[in-house]
N, C-alpha and C positions, 0 to 999 in steps of 0.2 A: 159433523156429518148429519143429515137429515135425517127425521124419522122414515124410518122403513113400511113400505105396505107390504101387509100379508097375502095383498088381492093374488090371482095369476098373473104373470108376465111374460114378455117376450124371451126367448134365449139369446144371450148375451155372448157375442164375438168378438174380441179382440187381439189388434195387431200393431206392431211398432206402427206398420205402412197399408202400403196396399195389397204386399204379400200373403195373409190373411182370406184375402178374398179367393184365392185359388181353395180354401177349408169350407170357405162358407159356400162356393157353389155346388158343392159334393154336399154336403151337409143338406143343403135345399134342394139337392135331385133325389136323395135318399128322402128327407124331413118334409117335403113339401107343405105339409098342411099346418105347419108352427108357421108363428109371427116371430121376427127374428129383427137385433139391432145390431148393425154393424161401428165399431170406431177404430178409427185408425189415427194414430198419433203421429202425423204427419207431420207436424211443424219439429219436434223433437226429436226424428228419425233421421238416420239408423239406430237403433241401439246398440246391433252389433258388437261394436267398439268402448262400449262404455263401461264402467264398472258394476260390479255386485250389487251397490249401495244404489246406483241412481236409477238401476233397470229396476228394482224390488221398487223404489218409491215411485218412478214414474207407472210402474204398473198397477201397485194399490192404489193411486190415485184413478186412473180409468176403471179396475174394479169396484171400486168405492161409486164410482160416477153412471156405473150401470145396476147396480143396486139401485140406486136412487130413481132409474128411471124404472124398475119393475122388473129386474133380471131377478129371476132365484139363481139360475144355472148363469154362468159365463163360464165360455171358453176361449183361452189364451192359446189363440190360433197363432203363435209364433214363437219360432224354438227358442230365440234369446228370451224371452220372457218365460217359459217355460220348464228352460236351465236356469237361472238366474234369481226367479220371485216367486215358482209357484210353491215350491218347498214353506217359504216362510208365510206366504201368504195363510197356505190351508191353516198352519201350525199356529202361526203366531196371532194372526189378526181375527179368523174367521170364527173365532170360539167366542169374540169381544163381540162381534158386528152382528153378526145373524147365525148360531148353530147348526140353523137349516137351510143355510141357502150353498151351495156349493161351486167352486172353481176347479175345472179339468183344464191338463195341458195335451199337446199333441206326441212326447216322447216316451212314454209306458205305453198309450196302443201300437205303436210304429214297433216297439223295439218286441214287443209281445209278437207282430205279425212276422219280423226276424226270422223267430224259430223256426217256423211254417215254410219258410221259402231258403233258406240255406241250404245247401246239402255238405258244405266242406268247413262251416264256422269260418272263414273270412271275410269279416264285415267293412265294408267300405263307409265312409261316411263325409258329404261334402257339408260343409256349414259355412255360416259365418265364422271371421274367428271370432266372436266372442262365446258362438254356442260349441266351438271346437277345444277352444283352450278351459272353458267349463267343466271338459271331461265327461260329461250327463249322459250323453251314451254310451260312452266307456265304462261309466257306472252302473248304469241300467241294465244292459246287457251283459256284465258280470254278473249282474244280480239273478237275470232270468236264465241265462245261459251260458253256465260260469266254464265252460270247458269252447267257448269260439273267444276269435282275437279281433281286436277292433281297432281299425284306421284311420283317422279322420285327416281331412285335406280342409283346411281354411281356404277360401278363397273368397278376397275381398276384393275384386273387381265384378262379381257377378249381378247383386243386388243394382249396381248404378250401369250395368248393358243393359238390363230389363227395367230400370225405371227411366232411362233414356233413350229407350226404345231401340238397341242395336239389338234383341237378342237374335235375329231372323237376321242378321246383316255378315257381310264376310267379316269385319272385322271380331264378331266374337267367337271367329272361330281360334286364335291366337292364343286367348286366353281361355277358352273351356279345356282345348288340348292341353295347353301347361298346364291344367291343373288335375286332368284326368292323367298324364305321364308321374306327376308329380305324387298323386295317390297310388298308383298301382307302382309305381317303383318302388314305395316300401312293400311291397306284397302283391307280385303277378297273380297270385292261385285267388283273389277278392272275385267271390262268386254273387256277391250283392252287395249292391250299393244304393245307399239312402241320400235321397235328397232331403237335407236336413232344415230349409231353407225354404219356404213361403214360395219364397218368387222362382224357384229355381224348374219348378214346372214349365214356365214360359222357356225354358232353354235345354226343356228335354231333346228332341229334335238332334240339336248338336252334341248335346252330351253322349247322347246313344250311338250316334256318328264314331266318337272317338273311343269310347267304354270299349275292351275286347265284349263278343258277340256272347261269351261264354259268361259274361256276367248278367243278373238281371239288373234293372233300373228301377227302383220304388222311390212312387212319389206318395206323399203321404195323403192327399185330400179323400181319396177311397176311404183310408185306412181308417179313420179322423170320423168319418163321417157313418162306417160299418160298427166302430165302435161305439159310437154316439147313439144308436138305433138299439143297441146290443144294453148299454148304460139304461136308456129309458124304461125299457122292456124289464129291468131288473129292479129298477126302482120306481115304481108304481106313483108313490107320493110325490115325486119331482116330477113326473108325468103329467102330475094332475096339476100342478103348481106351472107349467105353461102351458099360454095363451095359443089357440087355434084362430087361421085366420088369410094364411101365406102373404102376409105384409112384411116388408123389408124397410128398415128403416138405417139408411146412412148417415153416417155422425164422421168428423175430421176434425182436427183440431189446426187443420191448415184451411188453407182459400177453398173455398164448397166447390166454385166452378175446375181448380184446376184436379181437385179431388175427382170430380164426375167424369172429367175427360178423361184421364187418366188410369180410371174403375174398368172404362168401356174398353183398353185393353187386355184387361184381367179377365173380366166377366162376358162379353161377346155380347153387352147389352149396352144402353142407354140408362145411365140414374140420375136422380138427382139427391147431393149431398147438402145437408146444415153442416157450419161451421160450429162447434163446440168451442169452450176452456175448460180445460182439466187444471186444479189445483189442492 
């Protein structure tokens, strides 16, 4: 790894894909006046799917890679990274690499804002399955509110309706209902449910369609982004250690052009992506 700069830098976002981007535009409606780097691990995505072993390694490698470019702060705007690396990350690597530099994930704010919006402790929870069979809200949520029950619904046709652009089309209605009947049949009385998933904001619309009316629908990018304002506020010295500026800088480690076209769904704007290697 390279030497580190002590200068200020950017704050650092990271996402298997382009699910991520749904954290990072709430983050810059709240953050507006930071300089901010986005990567997205496009050519290696989903991670969803993958194991323990290759989501920690291919994560610390994109951590390691934003470091390098002037992050102190990155945040692992994606729950399979999240569930899976950011435990070992903070524990194992960060005390070797830089003491002071810090990585936040998006599942301790979401399941903290839980408490606040439940009124009956039945927690819903759609993910991928690799952030569902991880347990990490199941865990978390023990932890903070060990007297509610939590349900999670894998659902791995949803990431490729929103990256293949059906979520808006009839046909995802097929499969958001299977999988909204498939969570509430373990537990009709599910008075909140977490989109636990990046991309799964693109396919609120229809999920609130089939959700009963009596539950609510949290997406995280609010949450992500109240907490993030709420972190800086508390920690004076990371504050000071990024960069002011409202620059946005996109990084992929897939094709830059089909990154950019593909962003402008996510984001409701025009960008232009570099192609990165992460190694």
């Amino acid at each position: 790894m390279k030497q580190l700069s002590d200068k200020p830098g950017p704050i650092g976002v990271f996402d298997s894909g382009y699910g991520g981007l749904t954290i990072l535009s709430e983050i810059q409606r709240a953050m507006p006046d930071y300089n901010y780097i986005y990567l997205g691990d496009n050519a290696r995505a989903p991670y969803g799917t993958r194991s323990f072993e290759i989501v920690y390694r291919f994560t610390l490698q994109a951590v390691n890679y934003l470091f390098e470019q002037g992050c102190h702060l990155v945040i692992l705007a994606c729950n399979t990274a999240s569930a899976k690396a950011l435990r070992s990350i903070q524990q194992k690597d960060l005390p070797h690499i830089d003491p002071n530099r810090r990585v936040l994930g998006v599942i301790r704010p979401t399941v903290e804002k839980v408490g606040e919006i439940s009124k009956n402790g039945n927690i819903g929870v759609f993910g991928t399955p690799g952030t569902i069979q991880s347990q990490s809200y199941n865990i978390e949520i023990a932890k903070l509110h060990p007297h509610f029950n939590t349900y999670g619904n894998g659902c791995p046709m949803w990431v490729p309706l929103v990256e293949n652009r059906e979520a808006n089309r009839p046909g995802a209605d097929y499969f958001v209902k299977q999988e909204v009947d498939n969570l509430f049949g373990q537990q009709p009385d599910i008075d909140t449910v977490l989109l636990a998933c990046t991309h799964y904001p693109l396919l609120y619309d229809k999920i609130r369609q089939y959700v009963p009316q009596s539950a609510q629908v949290i997406k995280q990018g609010e949450i992500i982004a109240e907490s993030l304002v709420d972190y800086m506020r508390r920690h004076p010295e990371m504050d000071a250690r990024c960069t002011r500026g409202g620059s946005t800088q996109y990084l992929t480690t897939e094709n830059a052009s089909k990154f950019s076209e593909m962003a402008s769904v996510f984001l409701n704007k025009s960008i232009t992506a570099t192609q990165i290697e992460l190694k």
